[in-house]
C-alpha positions as CSV (number, residue, x, y, z in Angstrom):
1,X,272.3,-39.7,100.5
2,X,275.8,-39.4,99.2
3,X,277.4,-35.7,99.5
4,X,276.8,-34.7,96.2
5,X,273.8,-36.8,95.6
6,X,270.4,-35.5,94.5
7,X,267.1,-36.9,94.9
8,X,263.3,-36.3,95.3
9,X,260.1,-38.2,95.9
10,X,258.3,-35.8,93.4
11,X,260.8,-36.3,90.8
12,X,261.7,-33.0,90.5
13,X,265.5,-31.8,89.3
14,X,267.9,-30.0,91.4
15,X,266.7,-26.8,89.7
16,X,263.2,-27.1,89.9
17,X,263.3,-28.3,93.6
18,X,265.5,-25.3,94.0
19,X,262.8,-22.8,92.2
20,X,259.8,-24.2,94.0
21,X,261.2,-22.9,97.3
22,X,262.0,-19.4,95.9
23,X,262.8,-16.9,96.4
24,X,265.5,-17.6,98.9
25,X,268.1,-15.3,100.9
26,X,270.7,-17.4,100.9
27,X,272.5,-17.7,97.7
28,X,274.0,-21.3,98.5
29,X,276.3,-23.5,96.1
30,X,274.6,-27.3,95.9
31,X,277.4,-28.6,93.8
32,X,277.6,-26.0,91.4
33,X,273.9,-25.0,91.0
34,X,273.0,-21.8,93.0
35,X,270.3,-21.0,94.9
36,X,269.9,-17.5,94.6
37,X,271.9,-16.6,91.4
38,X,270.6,-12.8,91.2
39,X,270.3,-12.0,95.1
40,X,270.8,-8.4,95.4
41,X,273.8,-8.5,98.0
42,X,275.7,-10.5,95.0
43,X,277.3,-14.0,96.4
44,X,275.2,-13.4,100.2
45,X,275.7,-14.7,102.5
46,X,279.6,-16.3,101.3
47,X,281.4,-12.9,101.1
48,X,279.9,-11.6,104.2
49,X,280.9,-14.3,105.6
50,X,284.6,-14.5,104.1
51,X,285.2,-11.0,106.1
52,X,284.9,-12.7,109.8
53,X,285.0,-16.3,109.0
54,X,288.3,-17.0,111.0
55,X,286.8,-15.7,114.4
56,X,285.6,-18.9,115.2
57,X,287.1,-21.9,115.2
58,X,288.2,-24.2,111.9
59,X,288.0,-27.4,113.5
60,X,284.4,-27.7,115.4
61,X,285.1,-31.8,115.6
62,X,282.8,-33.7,118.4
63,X,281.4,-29.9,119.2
64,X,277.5,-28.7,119.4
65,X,276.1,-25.9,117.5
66,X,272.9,-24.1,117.4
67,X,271.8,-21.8,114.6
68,X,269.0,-19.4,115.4
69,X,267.1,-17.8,112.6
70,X,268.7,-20.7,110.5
71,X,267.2,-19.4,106.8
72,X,268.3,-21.4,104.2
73,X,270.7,-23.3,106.6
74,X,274.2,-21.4,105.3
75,X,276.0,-21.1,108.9
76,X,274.3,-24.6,109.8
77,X,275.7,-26.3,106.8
78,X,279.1,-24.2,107.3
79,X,279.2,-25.3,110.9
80,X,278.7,-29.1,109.8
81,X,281.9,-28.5,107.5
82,X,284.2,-27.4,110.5
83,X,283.4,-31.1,112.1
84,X,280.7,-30.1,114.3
85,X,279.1,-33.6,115.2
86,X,275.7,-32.2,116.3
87,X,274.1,-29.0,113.9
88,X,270.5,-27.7,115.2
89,X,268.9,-24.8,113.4
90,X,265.8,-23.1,113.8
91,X,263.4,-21.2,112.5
92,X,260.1,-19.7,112.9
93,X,259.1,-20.1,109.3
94,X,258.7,-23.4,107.6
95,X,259.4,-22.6,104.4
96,X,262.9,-21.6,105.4
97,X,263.0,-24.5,106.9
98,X,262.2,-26.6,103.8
99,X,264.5,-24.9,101.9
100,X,267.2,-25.7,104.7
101,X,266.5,-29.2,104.3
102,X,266.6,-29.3,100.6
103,X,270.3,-27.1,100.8
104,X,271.2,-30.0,103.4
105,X,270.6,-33.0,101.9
106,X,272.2,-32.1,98.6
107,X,275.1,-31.7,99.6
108,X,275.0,-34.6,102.2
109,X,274.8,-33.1,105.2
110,X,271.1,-34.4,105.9
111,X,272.0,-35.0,109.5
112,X,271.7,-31.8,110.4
113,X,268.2,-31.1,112.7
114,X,265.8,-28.4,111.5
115,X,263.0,-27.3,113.4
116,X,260.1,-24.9,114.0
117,X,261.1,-22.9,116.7
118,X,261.5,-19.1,117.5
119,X,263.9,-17.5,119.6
120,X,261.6,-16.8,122.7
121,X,261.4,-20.8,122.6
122,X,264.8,-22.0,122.7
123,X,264.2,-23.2,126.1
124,X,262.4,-26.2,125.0
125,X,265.7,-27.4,123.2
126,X,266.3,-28.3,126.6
127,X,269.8,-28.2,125.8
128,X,273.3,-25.9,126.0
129,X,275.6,-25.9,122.4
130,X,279.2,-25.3,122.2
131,X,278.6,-22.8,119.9
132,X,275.2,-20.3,118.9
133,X,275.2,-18.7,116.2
134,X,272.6,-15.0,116.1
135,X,273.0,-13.6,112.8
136,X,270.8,-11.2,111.6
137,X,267.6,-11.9,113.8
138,X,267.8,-8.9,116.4
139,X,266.3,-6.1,114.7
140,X,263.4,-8.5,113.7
141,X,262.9,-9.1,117.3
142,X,259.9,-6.8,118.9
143,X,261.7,-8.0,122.3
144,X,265.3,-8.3,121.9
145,X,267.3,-7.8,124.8
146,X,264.5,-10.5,126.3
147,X,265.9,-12.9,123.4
148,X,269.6,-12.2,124.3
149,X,268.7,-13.1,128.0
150,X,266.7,-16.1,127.4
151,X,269.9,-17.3,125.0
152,X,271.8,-17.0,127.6
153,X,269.9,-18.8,130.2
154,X,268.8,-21.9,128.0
155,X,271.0,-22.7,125.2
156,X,274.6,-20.5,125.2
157,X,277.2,-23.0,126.6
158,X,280.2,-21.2,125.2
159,X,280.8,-19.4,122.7
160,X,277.8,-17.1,120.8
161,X,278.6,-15.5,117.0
162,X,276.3,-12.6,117.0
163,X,275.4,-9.9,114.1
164,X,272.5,-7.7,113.7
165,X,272.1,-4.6,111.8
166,X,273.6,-1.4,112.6
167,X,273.0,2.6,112.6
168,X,274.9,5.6,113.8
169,X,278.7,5.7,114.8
170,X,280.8,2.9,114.9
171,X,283.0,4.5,117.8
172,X,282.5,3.6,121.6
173,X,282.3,6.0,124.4
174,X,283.2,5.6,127.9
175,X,280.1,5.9,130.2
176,X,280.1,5.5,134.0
177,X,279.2,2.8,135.9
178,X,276.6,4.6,137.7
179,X,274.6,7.2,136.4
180,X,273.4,10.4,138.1
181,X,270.2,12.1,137.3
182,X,272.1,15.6,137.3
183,X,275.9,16.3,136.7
184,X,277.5,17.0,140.5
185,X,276.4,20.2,141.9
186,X,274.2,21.3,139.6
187,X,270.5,20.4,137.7
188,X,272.6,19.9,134.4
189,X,271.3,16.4,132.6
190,X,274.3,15.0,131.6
191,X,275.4,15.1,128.4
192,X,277.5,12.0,127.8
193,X,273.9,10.8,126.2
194,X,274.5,12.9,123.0
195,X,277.8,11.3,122.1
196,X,277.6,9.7,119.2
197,X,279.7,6.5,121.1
198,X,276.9,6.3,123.7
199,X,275.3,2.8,123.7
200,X,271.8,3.6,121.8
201,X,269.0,1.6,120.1
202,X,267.0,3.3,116.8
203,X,263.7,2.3,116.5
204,X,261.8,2.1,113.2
205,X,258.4,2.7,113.9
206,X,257.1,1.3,110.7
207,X,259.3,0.1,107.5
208,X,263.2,-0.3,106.7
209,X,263.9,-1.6,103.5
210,X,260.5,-2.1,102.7
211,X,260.2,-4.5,105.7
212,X,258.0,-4.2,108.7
213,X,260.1,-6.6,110.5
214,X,263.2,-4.4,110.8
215,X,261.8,-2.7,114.4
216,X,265.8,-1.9,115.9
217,X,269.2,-0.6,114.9
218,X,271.6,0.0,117.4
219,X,274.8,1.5,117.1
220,X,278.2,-0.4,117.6
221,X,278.2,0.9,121.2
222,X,274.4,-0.2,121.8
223,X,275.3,-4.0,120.6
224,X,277.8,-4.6,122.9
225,X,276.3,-3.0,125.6
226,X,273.5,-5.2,125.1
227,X,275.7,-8.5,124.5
228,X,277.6,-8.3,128.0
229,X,274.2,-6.7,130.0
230,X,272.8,-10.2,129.0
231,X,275.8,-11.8,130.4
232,X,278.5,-12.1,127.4
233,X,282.1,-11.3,127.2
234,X,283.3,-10.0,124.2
235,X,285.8,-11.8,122.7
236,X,286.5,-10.1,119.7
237,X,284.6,-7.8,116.8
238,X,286.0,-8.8,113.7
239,X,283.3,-7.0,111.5
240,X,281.8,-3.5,113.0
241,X,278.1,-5.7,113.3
242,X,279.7,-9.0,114.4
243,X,280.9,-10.1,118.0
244,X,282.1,-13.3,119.2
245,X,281.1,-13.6,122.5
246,X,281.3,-16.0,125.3
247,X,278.9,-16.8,128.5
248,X,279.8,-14.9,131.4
249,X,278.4,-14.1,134.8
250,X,275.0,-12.0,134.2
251,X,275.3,-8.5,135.6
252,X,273.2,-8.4,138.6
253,X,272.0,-12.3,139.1
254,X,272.2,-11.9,142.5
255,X,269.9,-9.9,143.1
256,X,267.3,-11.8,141.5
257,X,265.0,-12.1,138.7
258,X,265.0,-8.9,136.7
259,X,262.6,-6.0,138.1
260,X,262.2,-2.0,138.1
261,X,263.3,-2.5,141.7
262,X,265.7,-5.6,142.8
263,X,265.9,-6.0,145.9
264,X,268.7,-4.3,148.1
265,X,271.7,-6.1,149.1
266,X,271.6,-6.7,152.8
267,X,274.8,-6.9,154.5
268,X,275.2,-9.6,157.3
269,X,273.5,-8.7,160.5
270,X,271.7,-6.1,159.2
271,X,268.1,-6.3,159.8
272,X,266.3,-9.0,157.6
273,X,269.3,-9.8,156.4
C-alpha cells in the first residue's frame, strides 16, 4: 500500500472502516480524515504530544522501538516517521490493535508489527529496542513497579519514554538513603513522610474517571522514585508526568532476586563468605 493509499477487502470507505472500530482514543489524522473528531481532550494525543516531543530524538534511522500499551498506534506510527526501521507495539486488547492496523496502513506505514501482548509478557519478545515507549499504562497496572522491572530486564536497551497519571505535589523532596524506624534518640516516627515532595503512590480503590482500571496515581516524586528503583536514570522531565529515562544498573542486583530479606553481603574471609 502506497502512503496515502486506502483499501479494504470488505469494501468499506476510509470513514466507515474508521467508524466500525469506534470509539477510539486516539484522535489520529489518516490523510485528512480523523479518527476521533469529538475526543474530549480536543486534538489527543497530538497536542500532548507537541509539549515533550523534542525529548527524544528526531532522527530514529536504523533504530528499534517498542510501544507498550500501543492503542490506536499514535507513538508507533510517530516513531516510524523519525526513521525507526523496526516499530513493535502491543497491546492487550485486540480491538486496539485492529484499529492500530487500520491507522497504519493508511497512511503506509503497514510495516509496523502489532501484537497481542500485555506488559507482564514482554519477555516473550525475546528481544531489547533502542527505544520503549510507557505512556499511559501504569495506573492501569494492578502490579506496576513488577511491570517497570520486568521492562527493564527483557525489553529496555536504551532509552524508555515513560508517562502515567499523576496526583499530589509536583515538588521533590530529599529523603535519606537509609531510613530509621525512629528519628535519632528518640521514639519520634519521622516525619519526612508527610511532605508533600515524599515519593508516594494514591490508590483508587474502586473508580477514577468512571474507570475501574485507573488502580494508582503517584505524585511526581513517587514516579521517579519508582523509574530509577527499577533501574533507570533520568534523563530529563520535560512534562511534570513524562520522563525520559535510560537503563541503568538496578539498585541492589547483587544481592539477588528481589525478597523481604536479601541476603547479607559477606565480606571476604568472613565465614560463608
Amino acid at each position: 500500500m502506497r502512503r496515502g493509499d486506502w483499501s479494504d477487502d470488505s469494501g468499506l470507505s476510509l470513514r466507515a472502516a474508521i467508524d466500525a472500530l469506534a470509539p477510539w482514543f486516539h484522535n489520529i489524522d489518516l490523510n485528512g480524515v480523523p479518527t476521533a473528531p469529538d475526543h474530549f481532550l480536543g486534538n489527543y494525543p497530538s497536542d500532548n504530544f507537541a509539549r515533550f516531543a523534542d525529548a527524544i530524538p528526531a532522527d530514529l534511522t536504523g533504530k528499534s522501538v517498542l510501544d507498550i500499551g500501543c492503542n490506536a498506534g499514535f507513538y508507533a506510527i510517530e516513531m516510524k516517521r523519525r526513521g525507526a526501521a523496526r516499530v513493535v507495539g502491543i497491546d492487550s486488547d485486540e480491538r486496539y490493535l485492529a484499529q492500530a492496523r487500520l491507522a497504519a496502513g493508511a497512511l503506509g506505514f503497514g510495516d509496523i508489527e502489532f501484537r497481542r501482548l500485555d506488559v507482564y509478557q514482554v519477555g516473550a519478545l525475546g528481544e531489547r529496542f533502542d527505544l520503549v515507549i510507557f505512556m499511559g499504562v501504569l495506573y492501569h497496572l494492578r502490579h506496576p513497579l513488577l511491570a517497570l522491572d520486568l521492562i527493564r530486564e527483557h525489553v529496555a536497551g536504551d532509552l524508555m519514554l515513560f508517562q502515567t497519571m499523576q496526583q499530589g505535589s509536583d515538588a521533590i523532596a530529599e529523603v535519606p538513603e537509609n531510613h530509621p524506624f525512629f528519628l535519632p534518640g528518640t521514639f519520634r516516627k519521622p516525619d519526612y513522610f508527610n511532605d508533600p515532595g515524599y515519593p508516594k503512590m494514591h490508590f483508587i480503590e474502586r473508580r477514577y474517571a468512571d474507570d475501574w482500571t485507573n488502580w494508582w496515581a503517584p505524585n511526581r516524586a513517587g514516579s521517579a522514585a519508582m523509574l530509577r528503583a527499577a533501574g533507570f536514570a533520568i534523563l530529563a522531565n520535560p512534562d511534570s508526568e513524562v520522563f525520559l529515562c535510560r537503563a541503568a544498573p538496578v539498585p541492589y542486583a547483587d544481592l539477588g532476586p528481589a525478597a523481604v530479606y536479601p541476603a547479607k553481603r559477606r565480606t571476604p574471609g568472613e565465614p560463608g563468605a
